[in-house]
C-alpha positions, 0 to 999 in steps of 0.5 A, a space after each residue: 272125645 266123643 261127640 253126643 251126635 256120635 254117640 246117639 249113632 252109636 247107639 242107633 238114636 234118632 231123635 225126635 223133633 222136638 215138640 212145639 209147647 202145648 202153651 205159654 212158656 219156651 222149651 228150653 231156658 238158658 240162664 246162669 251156666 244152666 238149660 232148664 228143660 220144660 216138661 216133655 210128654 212121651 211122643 211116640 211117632 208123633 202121638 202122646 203116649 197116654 194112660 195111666 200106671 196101675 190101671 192101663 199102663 204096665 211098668 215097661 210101658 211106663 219105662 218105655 214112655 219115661 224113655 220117651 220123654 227123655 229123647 225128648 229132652 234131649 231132642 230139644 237140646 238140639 234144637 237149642 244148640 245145646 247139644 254139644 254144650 252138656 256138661 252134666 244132667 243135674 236133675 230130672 224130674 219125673 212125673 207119672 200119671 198113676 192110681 193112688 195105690 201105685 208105688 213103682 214110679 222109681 222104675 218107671 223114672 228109671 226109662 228116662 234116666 237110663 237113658 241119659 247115662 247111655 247117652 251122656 255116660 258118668 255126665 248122665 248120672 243125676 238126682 231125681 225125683 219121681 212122684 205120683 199124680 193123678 193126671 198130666 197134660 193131654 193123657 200123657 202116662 209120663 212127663 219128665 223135666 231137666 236141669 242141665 249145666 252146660 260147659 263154660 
């Protein structure tokens, strides 16, 4: 069996470190056989990818961003020591800062979700939701958050 660290080898990932929280809450909270995953912003070589969906952030870019945000999430697995524990994402939630008119945010979503399947593999496969808001935390173009059970 494969471990995540292999995998994320394997797939020429290196993580992030994790980002300290911009405010009152923790990263990560472990509670009934589950890891809640506070939102994560897209950091990019250390500086949050801003901008928004339908005006100064193309799809890819927000794909690219969504991406980010889930090495970011699982970044701060690791830093919990929670790694090794995934049993299965349960669910992301993506927000994307975006025009009132945008309507792509499952694409943009799909960079962050994408990932967990190749990191994670069929313990990746998720729900979801990707909704539109008219702004998030420090600029950022995309924030994503987990629900994540962990092995007993």
């Amino acid at each position: 069996m494969t471990t995540t660290r292999a995998r994320l080898a394997e797939l020429g990932i290196t993580l992030p470190k994790a980002a300290a929280p911009v405010a009152s809450y923790v990263p990560v909270v472990v509670h009934g056989g589950m890891a809640y995953v506070s939102g994560q912003l897209p950091f990019v070589d250390g500086v949050v990818v801003k901008g928004r969906l339908g005006d100064d952030v193309s799809v890819a870019d927000g794909q690219a961003a969504a991406r980010a945000c889930g090495l970011m999430i699982v970044a701060q697995l690791e830093a919990a020591g929670l790694l090794e524990q995934v049993e299965r994402i349960v669910k992301l939630g993506a927000f994307i800062n975006c025009t009132a008119d945008f309507t792509d945010q499952p694409e943009v979503a799909n960079g962050a979700s994408d990932l967990m399947e190749q990191v994670f593999g069929g313990a990746g496969q998720h729900a979801r939701a990707a909704v539109g808001v008219p702004a998030l935390p420090r600029g950022a173009a995309v924030e994503v958050d987990a629900v994540i059970a962990l092995k007993a």
